[in-house]
N, C-alpha and C positions, 0 to 999 in steps of 0.2 A: 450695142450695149447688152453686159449680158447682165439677169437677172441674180439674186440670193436670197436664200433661204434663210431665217434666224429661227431658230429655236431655242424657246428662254425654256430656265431650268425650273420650271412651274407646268404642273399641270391646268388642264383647262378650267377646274374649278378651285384655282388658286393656289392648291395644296405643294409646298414645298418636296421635288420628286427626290429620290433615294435610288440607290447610292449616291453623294453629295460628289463625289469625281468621276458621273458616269459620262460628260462633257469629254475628259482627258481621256478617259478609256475610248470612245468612239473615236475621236479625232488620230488618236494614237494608230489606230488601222491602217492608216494612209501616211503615216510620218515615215519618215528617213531618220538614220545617224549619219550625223558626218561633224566627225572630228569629234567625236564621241557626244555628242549631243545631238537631243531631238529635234527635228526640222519638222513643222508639219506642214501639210498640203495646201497650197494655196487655194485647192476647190472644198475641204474638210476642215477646218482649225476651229477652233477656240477663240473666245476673240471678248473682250470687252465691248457690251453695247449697252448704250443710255445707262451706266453705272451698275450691269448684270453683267455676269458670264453666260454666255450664249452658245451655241455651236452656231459654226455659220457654215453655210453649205453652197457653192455656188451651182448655177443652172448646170455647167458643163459636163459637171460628174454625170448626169443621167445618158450624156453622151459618150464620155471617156473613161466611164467603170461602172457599166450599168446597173450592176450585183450589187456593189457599196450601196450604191446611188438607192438600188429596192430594200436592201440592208438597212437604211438609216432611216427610211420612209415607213416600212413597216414599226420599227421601232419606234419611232414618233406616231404611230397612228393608233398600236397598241398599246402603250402609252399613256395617250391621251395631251400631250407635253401641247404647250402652246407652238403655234408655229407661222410665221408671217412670209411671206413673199414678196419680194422689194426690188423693186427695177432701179432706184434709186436713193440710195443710203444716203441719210443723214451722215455726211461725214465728222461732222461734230462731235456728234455721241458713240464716235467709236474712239476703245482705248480709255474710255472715261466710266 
C-alpha cells in the first residue's frame, strides 16, 4: 500500500492561504489534455477531502518525479500550509 500526502488550503496557524486557486495551479503541473480537457495526475490532483479542497499528493512522486515531488514539498514547507500523511484514507470523506 502506498502512502498520501493531503494538503489543506490553510495554513498552520489557521489563516486561510492566497491565492485561492493555488491547489489547481500546482496540480496543473502534472495534468495532461486529452481531448481538449484537463486530466490531472493520479500522484498530483486536487481532490475533495472531509468537505475541503485539498491537494493530494501520493508517495510515488518522490520516486517517479523527484523535482515535482521537492517542488511541491518546498512549497508546502515555505508556506507553512497544513499537511498530513496517510497510509490509509478515509474513503468516506473523499469527493465530499
Amino acid at each position: 500500500m502506498h502512502c498520501k500526502y493531503i494538503i489543506e488550503g490553510y495554513t498552520e496557524d489557521g489563516r486561510k492561504f492566497r491565492p485561492s486557486d493555488w491547489i489547481d495551479r500546482i496540480a496543473s503541473m502534472m495534468a495532461t489534455y486529452e481531448h481538449r480537457r484537463l486530466v490531472y495526475s493520479d500522484l498530483l490532483h486536487p481532490e475533495l477531502y472531509d468537505g475541503q479542497k485539498c491537494l493530494i499528493i501520493d508517495d510515488r512522486l518522490k520516486d517517479e518525479n523527484p523535482g515535482m515531488y521537492d517542488y511541491v514539498m518546498n512549497f508546502v514547507k515555505s508556506n507553512k500550509l497544513r499537511m498530513s500523511h496517510v497510509c490509509d484514507i478515509d474513503q468516506d470523506k473523499l469527493g465530499k
